[in-house]
PyMOL CGO cylinders between C-alpha atoms (Angstrom):
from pymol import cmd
from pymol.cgo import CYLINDER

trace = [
    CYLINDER, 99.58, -67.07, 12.44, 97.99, -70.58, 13.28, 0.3, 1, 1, 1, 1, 1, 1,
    CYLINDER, 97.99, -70.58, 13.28, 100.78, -73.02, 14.61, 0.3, 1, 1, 1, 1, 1, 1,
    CYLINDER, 100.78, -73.02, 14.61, 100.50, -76.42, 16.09, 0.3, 1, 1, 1, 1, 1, 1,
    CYLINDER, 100.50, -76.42, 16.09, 101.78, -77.23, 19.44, 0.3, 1, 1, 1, 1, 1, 1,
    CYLINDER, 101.78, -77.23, 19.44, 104.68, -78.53, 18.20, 0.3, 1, 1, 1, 1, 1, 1,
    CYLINDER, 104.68, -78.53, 18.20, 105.55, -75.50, 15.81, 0.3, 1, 1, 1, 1, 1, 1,
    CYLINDER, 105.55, -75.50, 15.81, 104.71, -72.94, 18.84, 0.3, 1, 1, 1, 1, 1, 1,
    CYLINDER, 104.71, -72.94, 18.84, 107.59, -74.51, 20.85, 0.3, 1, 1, 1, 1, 1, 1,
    CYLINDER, 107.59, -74.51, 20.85, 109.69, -75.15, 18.78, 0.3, 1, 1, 1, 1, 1, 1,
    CYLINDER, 109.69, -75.15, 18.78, 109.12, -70.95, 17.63, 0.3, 1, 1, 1, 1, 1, 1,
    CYLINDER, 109.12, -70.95, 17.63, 109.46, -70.42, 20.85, 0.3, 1, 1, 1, 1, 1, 1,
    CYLINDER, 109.46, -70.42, 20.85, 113.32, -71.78, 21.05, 0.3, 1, 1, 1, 1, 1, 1,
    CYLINDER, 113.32, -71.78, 21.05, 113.75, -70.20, 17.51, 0.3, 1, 1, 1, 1, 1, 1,
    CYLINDER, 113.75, -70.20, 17.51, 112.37, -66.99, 18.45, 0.3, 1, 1, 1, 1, 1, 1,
    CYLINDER, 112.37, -66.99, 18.45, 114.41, -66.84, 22.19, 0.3, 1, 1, 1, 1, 1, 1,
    CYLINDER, 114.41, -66.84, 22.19, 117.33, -67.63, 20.27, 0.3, 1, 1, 1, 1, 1, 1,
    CYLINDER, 117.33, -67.63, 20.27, 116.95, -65.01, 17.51, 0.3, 1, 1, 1, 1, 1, 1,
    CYLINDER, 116.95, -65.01, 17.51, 116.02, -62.27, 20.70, 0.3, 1, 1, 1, 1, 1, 1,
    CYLINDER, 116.02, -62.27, 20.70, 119.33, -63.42, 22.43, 0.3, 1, 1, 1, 1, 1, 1,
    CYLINDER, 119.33, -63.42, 22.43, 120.65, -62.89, 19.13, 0.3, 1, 1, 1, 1, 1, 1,
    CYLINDER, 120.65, -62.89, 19.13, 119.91, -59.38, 18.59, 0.3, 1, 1, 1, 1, 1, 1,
    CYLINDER, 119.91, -59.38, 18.59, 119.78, -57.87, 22.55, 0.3, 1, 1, 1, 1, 1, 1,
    CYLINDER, 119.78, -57.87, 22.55, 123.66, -57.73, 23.14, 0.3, 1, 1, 1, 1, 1, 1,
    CYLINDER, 123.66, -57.73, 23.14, 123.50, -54.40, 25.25, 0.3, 1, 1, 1, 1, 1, 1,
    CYLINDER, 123.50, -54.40, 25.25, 125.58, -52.35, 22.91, 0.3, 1, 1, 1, 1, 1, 1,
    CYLINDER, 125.58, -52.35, 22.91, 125.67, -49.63, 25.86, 0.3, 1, 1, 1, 1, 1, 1,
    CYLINDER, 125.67, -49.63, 25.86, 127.16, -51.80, 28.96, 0.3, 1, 1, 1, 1, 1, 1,
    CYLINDER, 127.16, -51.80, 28.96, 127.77, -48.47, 30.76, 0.3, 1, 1, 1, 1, 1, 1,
    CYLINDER, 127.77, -48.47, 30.76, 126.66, -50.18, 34.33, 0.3, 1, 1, 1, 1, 1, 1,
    CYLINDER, 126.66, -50.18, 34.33, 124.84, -47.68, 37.06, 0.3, 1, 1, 1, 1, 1, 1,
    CYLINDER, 124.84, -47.68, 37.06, 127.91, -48.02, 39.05, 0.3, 1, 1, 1, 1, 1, 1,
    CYLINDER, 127.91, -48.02, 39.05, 130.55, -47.68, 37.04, 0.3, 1, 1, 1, 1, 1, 1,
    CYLINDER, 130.55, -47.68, 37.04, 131.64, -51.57, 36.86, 0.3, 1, 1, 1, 1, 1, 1,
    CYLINDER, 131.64, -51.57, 36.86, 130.59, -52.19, 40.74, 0.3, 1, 1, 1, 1, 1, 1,
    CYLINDER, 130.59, -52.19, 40.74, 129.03, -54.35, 41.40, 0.3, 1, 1, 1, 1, 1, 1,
    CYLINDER, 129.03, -54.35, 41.40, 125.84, -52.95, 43.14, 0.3, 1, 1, 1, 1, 1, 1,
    CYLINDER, 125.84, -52.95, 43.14, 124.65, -55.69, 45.17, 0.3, 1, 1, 1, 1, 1, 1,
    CYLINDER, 124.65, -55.69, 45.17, 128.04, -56.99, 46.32, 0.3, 1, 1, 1, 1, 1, 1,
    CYLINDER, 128.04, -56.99, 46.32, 127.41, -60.28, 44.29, 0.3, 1, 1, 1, 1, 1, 1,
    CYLINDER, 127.41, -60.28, 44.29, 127.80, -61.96, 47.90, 0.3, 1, 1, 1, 1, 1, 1,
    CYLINDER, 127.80, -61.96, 47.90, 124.45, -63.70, 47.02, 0.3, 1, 1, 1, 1, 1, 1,
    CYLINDER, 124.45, -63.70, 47.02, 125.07, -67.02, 46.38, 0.3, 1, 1, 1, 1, 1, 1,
    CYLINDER, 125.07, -67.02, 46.38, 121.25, -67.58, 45.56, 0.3, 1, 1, 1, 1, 1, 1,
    CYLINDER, 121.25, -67.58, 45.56, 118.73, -66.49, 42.66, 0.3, 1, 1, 1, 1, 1, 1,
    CYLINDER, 118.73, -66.49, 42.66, 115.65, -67.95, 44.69, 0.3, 1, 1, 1, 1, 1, 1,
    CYLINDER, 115.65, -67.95, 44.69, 112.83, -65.83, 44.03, 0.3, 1, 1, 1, 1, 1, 1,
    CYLINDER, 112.83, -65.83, 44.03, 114.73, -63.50, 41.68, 0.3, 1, 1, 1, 1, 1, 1,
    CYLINDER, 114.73, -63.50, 41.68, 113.81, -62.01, 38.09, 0.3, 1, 1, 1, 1, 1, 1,
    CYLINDER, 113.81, -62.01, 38.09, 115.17, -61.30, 35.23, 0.3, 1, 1, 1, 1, 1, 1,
    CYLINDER, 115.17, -61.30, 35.23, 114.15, -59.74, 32.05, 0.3, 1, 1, 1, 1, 1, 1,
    CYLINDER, 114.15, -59.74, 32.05, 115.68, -58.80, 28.57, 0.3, 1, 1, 1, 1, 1, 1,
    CYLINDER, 115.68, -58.80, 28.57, 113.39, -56.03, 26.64, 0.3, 1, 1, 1, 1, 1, 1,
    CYLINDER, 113.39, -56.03, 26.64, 113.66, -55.47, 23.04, 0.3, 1, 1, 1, 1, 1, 1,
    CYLINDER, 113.66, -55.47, 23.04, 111.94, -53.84, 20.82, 0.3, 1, 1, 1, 1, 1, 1,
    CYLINDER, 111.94, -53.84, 20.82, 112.21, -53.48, 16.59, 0.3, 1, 1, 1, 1, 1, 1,
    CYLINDER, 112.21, -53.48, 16.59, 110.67, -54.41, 13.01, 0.3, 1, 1, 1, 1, 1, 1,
    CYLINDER, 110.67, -54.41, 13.01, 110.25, -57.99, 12.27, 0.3, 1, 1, 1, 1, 1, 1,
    CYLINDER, 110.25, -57.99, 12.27, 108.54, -59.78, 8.48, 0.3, 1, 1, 1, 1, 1, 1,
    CYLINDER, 108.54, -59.78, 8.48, 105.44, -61.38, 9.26, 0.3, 1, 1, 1, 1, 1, 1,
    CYLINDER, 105.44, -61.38, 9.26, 103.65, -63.78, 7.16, 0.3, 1, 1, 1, 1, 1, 1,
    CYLINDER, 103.65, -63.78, 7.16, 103.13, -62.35, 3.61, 0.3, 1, 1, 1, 1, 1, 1,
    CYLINDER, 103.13, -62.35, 3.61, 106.40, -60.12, 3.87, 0.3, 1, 1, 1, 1, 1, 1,
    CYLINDER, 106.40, -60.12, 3.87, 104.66, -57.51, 6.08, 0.3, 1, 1, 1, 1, 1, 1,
    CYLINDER, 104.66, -57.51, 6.08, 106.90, -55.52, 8.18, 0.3, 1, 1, 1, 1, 1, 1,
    CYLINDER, 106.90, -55.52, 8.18, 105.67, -54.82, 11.79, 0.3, 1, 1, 1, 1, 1, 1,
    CYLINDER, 105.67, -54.82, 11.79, 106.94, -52.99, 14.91, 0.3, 1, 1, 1, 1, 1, 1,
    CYLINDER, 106.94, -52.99, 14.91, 107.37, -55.42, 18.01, 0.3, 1, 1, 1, 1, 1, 1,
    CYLINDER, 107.37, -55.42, 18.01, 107.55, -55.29, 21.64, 0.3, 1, 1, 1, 1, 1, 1,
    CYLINDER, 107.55, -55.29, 21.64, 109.30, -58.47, 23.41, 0.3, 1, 1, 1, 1, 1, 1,
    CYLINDER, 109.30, -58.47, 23.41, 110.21, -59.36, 26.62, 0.3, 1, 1, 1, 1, 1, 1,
    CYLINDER, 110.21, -59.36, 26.62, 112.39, -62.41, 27.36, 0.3, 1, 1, 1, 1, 1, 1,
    CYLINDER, 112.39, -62.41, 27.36, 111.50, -63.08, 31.47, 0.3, 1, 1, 1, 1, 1, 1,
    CYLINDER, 111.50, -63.08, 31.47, 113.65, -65.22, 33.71, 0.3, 1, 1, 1, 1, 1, 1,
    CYLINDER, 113.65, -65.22, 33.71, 112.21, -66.33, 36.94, 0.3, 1, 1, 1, 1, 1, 1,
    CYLINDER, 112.21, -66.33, 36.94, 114.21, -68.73, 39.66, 0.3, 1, 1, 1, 1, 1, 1,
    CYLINDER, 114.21, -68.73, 39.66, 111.92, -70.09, 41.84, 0.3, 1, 1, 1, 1, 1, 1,
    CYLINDER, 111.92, -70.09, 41.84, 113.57, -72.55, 43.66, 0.3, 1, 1, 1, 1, 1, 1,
    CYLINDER, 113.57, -72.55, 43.66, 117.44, -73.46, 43.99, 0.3, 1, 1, 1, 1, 1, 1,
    CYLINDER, 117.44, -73.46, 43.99, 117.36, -75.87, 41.15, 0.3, 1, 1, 1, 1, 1, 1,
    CYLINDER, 117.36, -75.87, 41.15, 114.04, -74.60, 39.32, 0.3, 1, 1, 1, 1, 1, 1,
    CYLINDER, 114.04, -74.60, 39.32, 113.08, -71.77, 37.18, 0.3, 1, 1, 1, 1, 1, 1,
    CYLINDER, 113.08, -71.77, 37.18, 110.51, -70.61, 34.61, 0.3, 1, 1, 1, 1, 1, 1,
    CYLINDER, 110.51, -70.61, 34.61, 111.68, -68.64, 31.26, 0.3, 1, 1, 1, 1, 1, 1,
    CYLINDER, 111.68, -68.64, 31.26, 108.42, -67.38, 29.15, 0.3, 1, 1, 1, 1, 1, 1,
    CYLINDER, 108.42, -67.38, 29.15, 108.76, -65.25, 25.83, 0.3, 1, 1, 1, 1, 1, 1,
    CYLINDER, 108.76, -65.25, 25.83, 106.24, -62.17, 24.71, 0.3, 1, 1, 1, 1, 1, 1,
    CYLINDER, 106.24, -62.17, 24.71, 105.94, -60.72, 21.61, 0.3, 1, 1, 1, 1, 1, 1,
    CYLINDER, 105.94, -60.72, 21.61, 103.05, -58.53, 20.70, 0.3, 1, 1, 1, 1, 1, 1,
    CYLINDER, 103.05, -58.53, 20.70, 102.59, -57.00, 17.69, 0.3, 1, 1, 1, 1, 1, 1,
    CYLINDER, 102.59, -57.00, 17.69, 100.20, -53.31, 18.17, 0.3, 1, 1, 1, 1, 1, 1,
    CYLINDER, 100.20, -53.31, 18.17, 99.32, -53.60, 14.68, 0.3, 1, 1, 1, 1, 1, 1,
    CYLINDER, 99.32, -53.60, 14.68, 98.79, -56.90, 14.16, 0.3, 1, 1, 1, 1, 1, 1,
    CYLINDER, 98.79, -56.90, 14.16, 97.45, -58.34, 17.62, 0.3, 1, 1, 1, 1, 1, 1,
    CYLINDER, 97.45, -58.34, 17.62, 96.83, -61.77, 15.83, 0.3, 1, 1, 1, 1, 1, 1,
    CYLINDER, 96.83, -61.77, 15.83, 100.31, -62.47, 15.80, 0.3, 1, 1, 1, 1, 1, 1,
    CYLINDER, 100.31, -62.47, 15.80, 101.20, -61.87, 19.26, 0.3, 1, 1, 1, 1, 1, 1,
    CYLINDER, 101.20, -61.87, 19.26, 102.93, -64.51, 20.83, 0.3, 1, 1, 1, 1, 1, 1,
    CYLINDER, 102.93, -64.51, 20.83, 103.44, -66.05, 24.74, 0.3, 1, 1, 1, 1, 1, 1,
    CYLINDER, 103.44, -66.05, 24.74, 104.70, -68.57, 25.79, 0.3, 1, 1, 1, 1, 1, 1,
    CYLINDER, 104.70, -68.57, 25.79, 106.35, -69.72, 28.92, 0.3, 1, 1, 1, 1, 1, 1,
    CYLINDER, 106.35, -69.72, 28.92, 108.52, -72.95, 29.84, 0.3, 1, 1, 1, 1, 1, 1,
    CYLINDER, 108.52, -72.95, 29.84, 110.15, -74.19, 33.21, 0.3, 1, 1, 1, 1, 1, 1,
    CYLINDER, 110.15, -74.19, 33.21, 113.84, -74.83, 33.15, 0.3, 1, 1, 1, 1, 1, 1,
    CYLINDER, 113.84, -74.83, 33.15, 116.17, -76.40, 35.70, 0.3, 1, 1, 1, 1, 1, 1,
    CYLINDER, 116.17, -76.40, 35.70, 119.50, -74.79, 36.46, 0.3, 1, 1, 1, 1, 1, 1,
    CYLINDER, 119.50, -74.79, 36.46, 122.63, -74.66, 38.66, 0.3, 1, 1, 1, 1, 1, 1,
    CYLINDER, 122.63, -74.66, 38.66, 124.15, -71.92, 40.35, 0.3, 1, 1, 1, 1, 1, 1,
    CYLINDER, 124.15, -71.92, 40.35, 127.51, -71.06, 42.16, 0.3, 1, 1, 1, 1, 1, 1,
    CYLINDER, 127.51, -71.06, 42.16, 128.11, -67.66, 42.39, 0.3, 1, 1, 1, 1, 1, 1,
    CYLINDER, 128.11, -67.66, 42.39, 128.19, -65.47, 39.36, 0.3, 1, 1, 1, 1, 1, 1,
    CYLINDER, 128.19, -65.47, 39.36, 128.42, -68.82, 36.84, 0.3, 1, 1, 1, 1, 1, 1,
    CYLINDER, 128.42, -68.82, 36.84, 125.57, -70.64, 36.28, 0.3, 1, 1, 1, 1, 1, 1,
    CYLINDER, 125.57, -70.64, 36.28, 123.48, -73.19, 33.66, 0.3, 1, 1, 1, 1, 1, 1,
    CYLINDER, 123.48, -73.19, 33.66, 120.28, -72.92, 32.78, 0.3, 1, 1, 1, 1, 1, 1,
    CYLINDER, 120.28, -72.92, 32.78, 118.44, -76.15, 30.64, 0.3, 1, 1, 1, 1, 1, 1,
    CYLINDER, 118.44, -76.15, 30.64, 115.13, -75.99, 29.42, 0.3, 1, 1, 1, 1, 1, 1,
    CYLINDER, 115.13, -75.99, 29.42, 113.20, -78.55, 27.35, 0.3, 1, 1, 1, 1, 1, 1,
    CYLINDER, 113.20, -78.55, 27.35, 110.09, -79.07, 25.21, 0.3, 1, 1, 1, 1, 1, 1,
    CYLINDER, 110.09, -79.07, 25.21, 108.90, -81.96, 22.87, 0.3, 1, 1, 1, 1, 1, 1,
    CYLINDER, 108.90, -81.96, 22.87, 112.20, -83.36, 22.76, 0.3, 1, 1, 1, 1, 1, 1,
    CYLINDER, 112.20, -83.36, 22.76, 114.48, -80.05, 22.31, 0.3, 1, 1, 1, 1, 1, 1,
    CYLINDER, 114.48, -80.05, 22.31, 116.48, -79.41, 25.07, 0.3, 1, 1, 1, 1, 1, 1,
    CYLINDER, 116.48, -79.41, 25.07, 118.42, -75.61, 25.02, 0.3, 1, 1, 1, 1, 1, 1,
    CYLINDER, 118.42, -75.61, 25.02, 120.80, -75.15, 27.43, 0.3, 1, 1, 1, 1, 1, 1,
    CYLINDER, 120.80, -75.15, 27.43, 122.74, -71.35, 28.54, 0.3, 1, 1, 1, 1, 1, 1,
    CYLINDER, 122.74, -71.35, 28.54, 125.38, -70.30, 30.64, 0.3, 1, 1, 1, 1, 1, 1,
    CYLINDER, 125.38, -70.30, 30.64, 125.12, -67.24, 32.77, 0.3, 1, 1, 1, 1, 1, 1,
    CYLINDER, 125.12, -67.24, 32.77, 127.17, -64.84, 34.51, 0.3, 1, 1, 1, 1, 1, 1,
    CYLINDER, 127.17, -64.84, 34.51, 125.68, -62.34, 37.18, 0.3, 1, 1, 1, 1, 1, 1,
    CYLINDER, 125.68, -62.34, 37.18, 126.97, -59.43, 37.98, 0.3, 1, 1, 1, 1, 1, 1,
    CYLINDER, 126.97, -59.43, 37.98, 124.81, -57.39, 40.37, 0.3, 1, 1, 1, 1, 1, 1,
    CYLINDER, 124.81, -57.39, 40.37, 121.80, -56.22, 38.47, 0.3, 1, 1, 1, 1, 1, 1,
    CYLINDER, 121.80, -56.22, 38.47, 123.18, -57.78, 35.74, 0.3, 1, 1, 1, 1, 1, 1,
    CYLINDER, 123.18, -57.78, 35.74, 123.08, -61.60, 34.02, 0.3, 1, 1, 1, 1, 1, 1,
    CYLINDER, 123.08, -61.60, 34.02, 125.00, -61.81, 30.92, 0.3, 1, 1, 1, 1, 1, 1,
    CYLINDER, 125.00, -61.81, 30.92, 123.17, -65.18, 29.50, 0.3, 1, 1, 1, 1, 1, 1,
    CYLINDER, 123.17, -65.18, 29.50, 125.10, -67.22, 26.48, 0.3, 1, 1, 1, 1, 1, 1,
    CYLINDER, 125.10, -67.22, 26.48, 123.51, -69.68, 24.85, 0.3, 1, 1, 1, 1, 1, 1,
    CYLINDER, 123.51, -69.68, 24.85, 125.28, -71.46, 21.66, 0.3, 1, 1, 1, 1, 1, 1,
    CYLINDER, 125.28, -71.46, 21.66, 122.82, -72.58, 18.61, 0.3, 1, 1, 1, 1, 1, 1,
    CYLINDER, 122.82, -72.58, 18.61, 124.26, -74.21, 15.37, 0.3, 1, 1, 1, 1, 1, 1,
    CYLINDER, 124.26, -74.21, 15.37, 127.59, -73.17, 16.20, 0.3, 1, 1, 1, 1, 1, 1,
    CYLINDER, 127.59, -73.17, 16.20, 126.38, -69.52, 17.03, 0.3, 1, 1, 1, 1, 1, 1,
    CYLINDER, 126.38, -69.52, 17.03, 127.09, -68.03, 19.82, 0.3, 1, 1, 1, 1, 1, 1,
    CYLINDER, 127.09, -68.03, 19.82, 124.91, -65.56, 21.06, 0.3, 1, 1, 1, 1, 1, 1,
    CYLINDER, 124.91, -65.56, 21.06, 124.58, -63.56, 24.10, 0.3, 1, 1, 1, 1, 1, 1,
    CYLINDER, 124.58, -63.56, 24.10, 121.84, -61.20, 26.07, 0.3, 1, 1, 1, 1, 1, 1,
    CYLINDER, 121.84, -61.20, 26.07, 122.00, -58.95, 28.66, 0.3, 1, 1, 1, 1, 1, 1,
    CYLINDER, 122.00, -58.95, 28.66, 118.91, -59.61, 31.27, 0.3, 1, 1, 1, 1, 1, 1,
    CYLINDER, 118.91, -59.61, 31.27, 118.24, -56.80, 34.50, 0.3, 1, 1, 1, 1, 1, 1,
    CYLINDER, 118.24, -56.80, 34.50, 117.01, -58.16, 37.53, 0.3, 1, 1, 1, 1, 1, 1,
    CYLINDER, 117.01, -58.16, 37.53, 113.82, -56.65, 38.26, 0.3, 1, 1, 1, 1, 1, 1,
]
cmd.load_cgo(trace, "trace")
C-alpha cells in the first residue's frame, strides 16, 4: 500500500479511530474486583504507558482478507506532553504493515483527563478516565462515539 504523507496521517486518525471503535473490552471483569489497584491517589501520568491490543481480519487492497496484530500505545512524558503511535502488521502481508507515531498534548486532574493530538491540519481530541490499571479513552468522530479500554503497562 503506497500512501503519501498526507494519506498516512490522515490513515493514521482513520485507522486509531476505527481500533477505538472496535476494542470496547467486552470482558471489564477488573483484577480486583472494581478496586481500584493503585489507589488512583496519583494525580500524575508522567512517565506512564498505556496500550490497547487488538487483534482480527481486516480487507486489504484488492478485497483480500488478512489477519492483523495492532497495538494502539499511549505514552505521557511530561505533565502536559505525550506521544500516541499506532502498529499494525500484517504476518501475511508484511507490505502493508503500518507505524506511525504522533505527539499529543493533554490535561490531567485525577481520573478525567483530555488528550489532543494534531497532524497536517486535523486535530483529534479524547477524553479519558483512569481507573488504576485502567484508562477508559472516548473519543467522538462524525457524531460517533467510540470508546477503548488501554492497560497501563
Amino acid at each position: 500500500m503506497k500512501r503519501n504523507f498526507f494519506k498516512t496521517i490522515a490513515a493514521l486518525f482513520t485507522v486509531a479511530t476505527m481500533i477505538f471503535a472496535v476494542s470496547c473490552d467486552k470482558n471489564e471483569d477488573d483484577n480486583d474486583g472494581g478496586q481500584n489497584q493503585n489507589n488512583n491517589n496519583n494525580t500524575s501520568l508522567v512517565g506512564t504507558n498505556w496500550i490497547n491490543h487488538q487483534e482480527g481480519e481486516d480487507e486489504l487492497d484488492g478485497g483480500v482478507m488478512a489477519h492483523y496484530v495492532s497495538d494502539v500505545r499511549l505514552s505521557f512524558g511530561t505533565a502536559t506532553t505525550g506521544n500516541v503511535s499506532f502498529s499494525m502488521e500484517y504476518p501475511e502481508y508484511p507490505e502493508e504493515n503500518l507505524n506511525y507515531s504522533l505527539p499529543f498534548t493533554y490535561t490531567y486532574q485525577t481520573p478525567n483527563g483530555t488528550i489532543t493530538a494534531s497532524a497536517m491540519g486535523y486535530t483529534m481530541n479524547m477524553t479519558f478516565v483512569v481507573n488504576g490499571n485502567q484508562m477508559t479513552v472516548t473519543t467522538t468522530n462524525d457524531g460517533e462515539t467510540e470508546t477503548a479500554i488501554f492497560t497501563r503497562q
